[in-house]
Every structure is written in C-alpha cells, then in structure tokens.
DSSP file (Angstrom, degrees, kcal/mol; ACC not computed):
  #  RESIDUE AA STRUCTURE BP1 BP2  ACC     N-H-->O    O-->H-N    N-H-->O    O-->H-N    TCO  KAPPA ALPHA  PHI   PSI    X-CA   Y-CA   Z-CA
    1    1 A X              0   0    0      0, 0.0     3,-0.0     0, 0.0     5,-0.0   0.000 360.0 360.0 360.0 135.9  -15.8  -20.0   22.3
    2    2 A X        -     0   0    0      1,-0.1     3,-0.5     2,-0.0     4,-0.2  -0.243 360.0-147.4 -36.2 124.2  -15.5  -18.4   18.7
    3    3 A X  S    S+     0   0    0      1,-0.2     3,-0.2     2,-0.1    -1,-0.1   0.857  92.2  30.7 -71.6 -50.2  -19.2  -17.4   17.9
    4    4 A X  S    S+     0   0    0      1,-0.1    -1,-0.2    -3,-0.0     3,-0.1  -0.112 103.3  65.4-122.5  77.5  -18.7  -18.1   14.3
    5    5 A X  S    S+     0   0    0     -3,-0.5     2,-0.3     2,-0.1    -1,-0.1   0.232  89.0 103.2-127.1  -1.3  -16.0  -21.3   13.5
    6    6 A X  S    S-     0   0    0     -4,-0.2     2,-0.1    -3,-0.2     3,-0.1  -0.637  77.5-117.5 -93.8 141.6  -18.5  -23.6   15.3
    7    7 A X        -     0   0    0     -2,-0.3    22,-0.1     1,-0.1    -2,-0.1  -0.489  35.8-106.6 -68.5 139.3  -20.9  -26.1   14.0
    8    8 A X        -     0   0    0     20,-0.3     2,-0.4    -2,-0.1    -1,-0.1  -0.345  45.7-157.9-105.1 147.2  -24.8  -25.4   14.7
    9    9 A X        +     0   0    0     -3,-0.1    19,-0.2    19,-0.0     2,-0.1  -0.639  26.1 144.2-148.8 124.4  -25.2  -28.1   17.3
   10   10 A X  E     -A   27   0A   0     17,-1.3    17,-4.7    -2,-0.4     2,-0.3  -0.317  55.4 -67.3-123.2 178.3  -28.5  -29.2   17.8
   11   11 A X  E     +A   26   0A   0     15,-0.2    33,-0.6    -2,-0.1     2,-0.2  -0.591  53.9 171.4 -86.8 125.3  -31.2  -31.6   18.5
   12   12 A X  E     -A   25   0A   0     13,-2.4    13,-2.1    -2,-0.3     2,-0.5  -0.976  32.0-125.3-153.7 146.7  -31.4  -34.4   15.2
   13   13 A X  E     -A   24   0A   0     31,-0.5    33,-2.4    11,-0.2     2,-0.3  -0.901  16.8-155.8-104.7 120.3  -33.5  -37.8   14.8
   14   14 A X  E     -A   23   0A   0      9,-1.3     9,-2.3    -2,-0.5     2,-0.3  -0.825  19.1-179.3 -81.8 130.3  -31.2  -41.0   13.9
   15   15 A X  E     -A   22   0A   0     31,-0.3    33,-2.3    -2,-0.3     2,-0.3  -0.966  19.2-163.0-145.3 147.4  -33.7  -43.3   12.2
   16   16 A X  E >>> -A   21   0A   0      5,-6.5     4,-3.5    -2,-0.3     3,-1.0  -0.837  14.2-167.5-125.6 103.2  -32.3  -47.2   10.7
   17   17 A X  T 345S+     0   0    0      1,-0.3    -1,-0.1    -2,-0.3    32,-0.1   0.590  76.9  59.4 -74.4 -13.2  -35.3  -47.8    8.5
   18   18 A X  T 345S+     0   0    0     30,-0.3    -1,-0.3     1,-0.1    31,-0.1   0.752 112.8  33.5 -59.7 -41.4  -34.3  -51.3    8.0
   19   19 A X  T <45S-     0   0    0     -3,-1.0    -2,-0.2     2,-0.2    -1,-0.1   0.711 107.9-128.8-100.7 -37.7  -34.5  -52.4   11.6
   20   20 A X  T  <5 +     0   0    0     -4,-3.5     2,-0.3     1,-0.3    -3,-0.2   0.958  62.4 128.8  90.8  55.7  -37.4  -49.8   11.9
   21   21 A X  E   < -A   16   0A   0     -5,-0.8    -5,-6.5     2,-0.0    -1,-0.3  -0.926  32.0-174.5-156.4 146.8  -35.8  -47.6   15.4
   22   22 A X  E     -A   15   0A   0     -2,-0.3     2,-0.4    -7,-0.3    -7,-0.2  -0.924   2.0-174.2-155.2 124.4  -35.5  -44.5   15.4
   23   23 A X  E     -A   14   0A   0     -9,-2.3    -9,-1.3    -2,-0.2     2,-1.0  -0.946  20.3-126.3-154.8 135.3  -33.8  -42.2   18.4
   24   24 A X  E     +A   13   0A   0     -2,-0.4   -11,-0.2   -11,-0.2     2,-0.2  -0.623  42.8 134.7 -60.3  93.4  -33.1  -38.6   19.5
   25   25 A X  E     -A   12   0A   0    -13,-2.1   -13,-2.4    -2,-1.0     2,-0.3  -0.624  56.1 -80.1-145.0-171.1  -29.7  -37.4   20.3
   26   26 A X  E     +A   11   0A   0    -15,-0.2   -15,-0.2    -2,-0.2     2,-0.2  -0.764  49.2 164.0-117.3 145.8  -27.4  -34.2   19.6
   27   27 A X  E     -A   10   0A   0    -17,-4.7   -17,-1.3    -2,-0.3   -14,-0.0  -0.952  39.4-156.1-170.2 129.9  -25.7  -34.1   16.2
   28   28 A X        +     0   0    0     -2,-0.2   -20,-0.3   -19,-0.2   -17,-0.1   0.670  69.0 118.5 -81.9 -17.2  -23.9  -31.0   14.2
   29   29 A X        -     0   0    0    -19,-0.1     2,-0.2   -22,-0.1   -19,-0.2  -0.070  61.2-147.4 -65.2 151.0  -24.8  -33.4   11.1
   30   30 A X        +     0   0    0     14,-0.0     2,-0.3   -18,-0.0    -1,-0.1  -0.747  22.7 173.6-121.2 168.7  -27.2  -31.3    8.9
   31   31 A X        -     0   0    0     -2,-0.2    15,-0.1    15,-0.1    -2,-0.0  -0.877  28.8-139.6-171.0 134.6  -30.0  -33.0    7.0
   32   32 A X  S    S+     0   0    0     -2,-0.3     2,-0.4    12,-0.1    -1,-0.0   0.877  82.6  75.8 -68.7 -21.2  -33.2  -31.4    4.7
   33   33 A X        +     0   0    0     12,-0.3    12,-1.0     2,-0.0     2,-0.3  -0.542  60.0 176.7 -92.9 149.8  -35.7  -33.8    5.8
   34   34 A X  E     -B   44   0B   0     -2,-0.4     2,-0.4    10,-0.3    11,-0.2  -0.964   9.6-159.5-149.0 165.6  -37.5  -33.8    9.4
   35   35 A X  E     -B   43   0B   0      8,-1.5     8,-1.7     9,-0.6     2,-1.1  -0.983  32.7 -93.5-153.7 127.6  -40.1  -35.8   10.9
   36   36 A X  E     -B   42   0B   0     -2,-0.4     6,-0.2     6,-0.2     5,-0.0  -0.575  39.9-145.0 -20.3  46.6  -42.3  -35.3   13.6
   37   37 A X    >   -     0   0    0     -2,-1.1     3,-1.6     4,-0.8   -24,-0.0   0.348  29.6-105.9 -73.1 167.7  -41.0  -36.7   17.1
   38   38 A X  T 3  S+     0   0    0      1,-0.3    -1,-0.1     2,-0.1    -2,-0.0   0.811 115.6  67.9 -63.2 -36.0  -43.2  -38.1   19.7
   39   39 A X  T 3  S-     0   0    0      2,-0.2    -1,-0.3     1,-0.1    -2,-0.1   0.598 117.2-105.2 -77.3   0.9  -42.8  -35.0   21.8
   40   40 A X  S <  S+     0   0    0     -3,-1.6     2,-0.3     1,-0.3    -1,-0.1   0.076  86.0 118.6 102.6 -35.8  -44.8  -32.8   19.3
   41   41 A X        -     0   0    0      1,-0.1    -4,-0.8    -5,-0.0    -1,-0.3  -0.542  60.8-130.7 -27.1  99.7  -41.4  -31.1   18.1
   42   42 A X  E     +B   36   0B   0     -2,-0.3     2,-0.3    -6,-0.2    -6,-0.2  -0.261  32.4 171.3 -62.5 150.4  -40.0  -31.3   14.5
   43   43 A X  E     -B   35   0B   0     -8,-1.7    -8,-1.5     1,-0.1   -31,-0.2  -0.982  35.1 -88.8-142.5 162.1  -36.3  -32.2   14.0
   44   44 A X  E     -B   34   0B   0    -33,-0.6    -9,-0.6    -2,-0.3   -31,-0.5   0.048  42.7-136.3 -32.6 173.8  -33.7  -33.1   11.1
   45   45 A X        -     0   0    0    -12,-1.0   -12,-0.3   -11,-0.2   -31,-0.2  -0.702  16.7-163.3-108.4 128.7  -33.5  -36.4   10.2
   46   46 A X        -     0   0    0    -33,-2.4     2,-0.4    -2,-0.2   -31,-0.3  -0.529  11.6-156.3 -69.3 136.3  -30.6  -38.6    9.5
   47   47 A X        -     0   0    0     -2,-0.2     2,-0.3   -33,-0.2   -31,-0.1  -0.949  20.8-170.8-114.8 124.3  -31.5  -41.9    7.6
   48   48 A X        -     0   0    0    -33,-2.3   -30,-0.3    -2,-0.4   -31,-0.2  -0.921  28.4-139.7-123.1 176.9  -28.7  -44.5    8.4
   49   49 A X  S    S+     0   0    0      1,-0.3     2,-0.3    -2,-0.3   -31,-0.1   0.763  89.3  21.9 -97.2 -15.4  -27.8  -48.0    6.9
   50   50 A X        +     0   0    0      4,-0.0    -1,-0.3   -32,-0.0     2,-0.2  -0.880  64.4 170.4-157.3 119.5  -26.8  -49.9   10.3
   51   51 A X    >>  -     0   0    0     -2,-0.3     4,-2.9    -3,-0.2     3,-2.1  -0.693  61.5 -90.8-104.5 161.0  -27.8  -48.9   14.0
   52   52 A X  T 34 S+     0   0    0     -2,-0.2   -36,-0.0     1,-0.2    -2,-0.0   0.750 127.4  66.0 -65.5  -5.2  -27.2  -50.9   16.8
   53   53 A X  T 34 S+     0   0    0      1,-0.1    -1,-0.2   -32,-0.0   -37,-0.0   0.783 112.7  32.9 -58.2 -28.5  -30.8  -52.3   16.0
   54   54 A X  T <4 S+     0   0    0     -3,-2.1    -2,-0.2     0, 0.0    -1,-0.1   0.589  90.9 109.9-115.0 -43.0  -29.5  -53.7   12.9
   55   55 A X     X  -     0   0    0     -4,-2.9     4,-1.5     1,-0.1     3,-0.4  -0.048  59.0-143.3 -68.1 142.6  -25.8  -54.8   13.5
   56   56 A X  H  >>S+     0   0    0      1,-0.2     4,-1.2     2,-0.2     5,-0.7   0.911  97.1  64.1 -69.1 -49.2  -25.0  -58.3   13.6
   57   57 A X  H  45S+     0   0    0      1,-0.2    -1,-0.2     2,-0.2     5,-0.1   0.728 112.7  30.2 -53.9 -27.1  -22.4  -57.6   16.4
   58   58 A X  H  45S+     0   0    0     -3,-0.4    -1,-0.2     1,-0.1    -2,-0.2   0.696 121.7  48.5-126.0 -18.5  -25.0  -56.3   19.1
   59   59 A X  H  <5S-     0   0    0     -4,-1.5    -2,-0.2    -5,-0.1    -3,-0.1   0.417 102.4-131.6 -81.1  -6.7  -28.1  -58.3   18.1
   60   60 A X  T  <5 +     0   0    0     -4,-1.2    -3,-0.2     1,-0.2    -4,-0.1   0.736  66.9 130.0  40.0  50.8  -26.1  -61.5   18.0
   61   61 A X      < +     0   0    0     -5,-0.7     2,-0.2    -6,-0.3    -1,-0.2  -0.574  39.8 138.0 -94.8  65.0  -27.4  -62.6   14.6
   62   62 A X        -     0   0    0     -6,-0.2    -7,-0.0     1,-0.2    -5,-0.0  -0.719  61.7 -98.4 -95.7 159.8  -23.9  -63.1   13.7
   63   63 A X        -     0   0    0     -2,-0.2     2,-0.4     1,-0.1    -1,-0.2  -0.217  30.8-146.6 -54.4 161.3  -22.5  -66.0   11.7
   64   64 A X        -     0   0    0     -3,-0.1     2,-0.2     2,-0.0    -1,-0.1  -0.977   6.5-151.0-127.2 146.9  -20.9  -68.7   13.7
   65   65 A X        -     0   0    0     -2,-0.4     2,-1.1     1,-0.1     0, 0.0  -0.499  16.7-125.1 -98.9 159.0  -18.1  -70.3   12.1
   66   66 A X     >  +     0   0    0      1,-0.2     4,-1.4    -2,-0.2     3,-0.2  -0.733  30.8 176.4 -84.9  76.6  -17.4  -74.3   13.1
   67   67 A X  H >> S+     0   0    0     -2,-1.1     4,-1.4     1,-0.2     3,-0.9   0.954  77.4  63.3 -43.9 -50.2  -13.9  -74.5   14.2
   68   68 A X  H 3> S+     0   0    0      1,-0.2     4,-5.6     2,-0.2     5,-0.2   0.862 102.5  52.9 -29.2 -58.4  -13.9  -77.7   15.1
   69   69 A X  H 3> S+     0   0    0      2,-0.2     4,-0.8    -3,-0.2     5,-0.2   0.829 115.7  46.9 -30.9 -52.4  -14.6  -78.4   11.3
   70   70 A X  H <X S+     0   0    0     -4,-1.4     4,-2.1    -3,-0.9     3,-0.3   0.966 104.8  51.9 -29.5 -87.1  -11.6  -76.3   10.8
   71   71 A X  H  X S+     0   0    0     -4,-1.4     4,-2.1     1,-0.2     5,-0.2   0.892 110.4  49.8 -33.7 -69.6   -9.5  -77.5   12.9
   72   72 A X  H  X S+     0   0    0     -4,-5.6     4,-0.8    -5,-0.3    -1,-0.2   0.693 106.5  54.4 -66.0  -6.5  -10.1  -81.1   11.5
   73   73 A X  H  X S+     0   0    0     -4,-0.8     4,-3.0    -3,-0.3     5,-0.3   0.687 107.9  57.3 -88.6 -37.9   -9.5  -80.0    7.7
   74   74 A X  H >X S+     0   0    0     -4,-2.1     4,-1.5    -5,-0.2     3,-0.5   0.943 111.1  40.1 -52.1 -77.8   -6.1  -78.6    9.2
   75   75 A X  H 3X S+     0   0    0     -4,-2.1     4,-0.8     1,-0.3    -2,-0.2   0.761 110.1  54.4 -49.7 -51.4   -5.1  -81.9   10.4
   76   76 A X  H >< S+     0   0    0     -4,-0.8     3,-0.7     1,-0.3    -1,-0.3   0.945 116.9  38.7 -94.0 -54.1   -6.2  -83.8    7.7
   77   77 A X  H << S+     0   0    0     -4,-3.0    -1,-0.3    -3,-0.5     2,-0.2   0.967 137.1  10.0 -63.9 -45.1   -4.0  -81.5    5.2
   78   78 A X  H 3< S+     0   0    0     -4,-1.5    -1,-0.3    -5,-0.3    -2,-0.2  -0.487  97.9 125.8-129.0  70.9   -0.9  -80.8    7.0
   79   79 A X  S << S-     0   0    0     -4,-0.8     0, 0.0    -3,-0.7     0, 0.0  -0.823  73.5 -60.5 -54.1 125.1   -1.3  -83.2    9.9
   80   80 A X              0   0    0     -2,-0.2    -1,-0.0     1,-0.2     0, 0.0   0.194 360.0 360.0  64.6 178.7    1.4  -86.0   10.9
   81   81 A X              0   0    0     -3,-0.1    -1,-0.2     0, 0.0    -3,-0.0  -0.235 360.0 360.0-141.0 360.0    1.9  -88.3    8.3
C-alpha cells in the first residue's frame, strides 16, 4: 500500500444525541470535536441524526398503516357495481 493516497484510518466515537448512544468503531471520517471514552482515551467525534437507536425501522416504532381500511375504500370506489 501507497504510504500517502490513503485516508488516516483511525479509532472515532459515533454519538446519536437524540436517542442518547453513543459507540466506538473505525472511521477515516475526520471530525474537530472529541470526547472522552469510557476507556480513559480521547477520540473524534461524529454527531449523527439517526443510529440504529433512533430509526424507526430497527426499534419498531414504525407507523402501521390499516390495510384492511384500504382495501375496503378500494372496493367501495371501484368495486363491482
């Protein structure tokens, strides 16, 4: 590997400040702020707007629609006649 065409890639804190989680992983993503990790180490931090803490899809606060409802406003417009 090229010593310099590569991206620094390092140790960075993902934090979703809405959901309040916050988690440690490897990230080239650069960031000015850092915070204090539980192991006594500073790191970057990334601020994001939706983690899987937050997402509707993987916490299963998602809407649920009524088909049924649907379904019986279909019939009733173009239903038969």
């Amino acid at each position: 590997m090229k010593k310099t065409i590569h991206p620094d890639y390092r140790a960075v804190v993902f934090r979703d400040p809405g959901a309040g989680v916050a988690f440690l992983t490897r990230s080239t993503v650069s960031s000015q702020k850092t915070i204090e990790w539980e192991d006594g180490n500073v790191y970057p931090v990334v601020d994001v707007d939706v983690s899987s803490a937050s997402h509707p899809f993987y916490t299963g606060r998602g809407r649920v629609l009524d088909t049924a409802g649907r379904v019986e406003r279909f019939n009733q417009r173009y239903g038969r006649r």
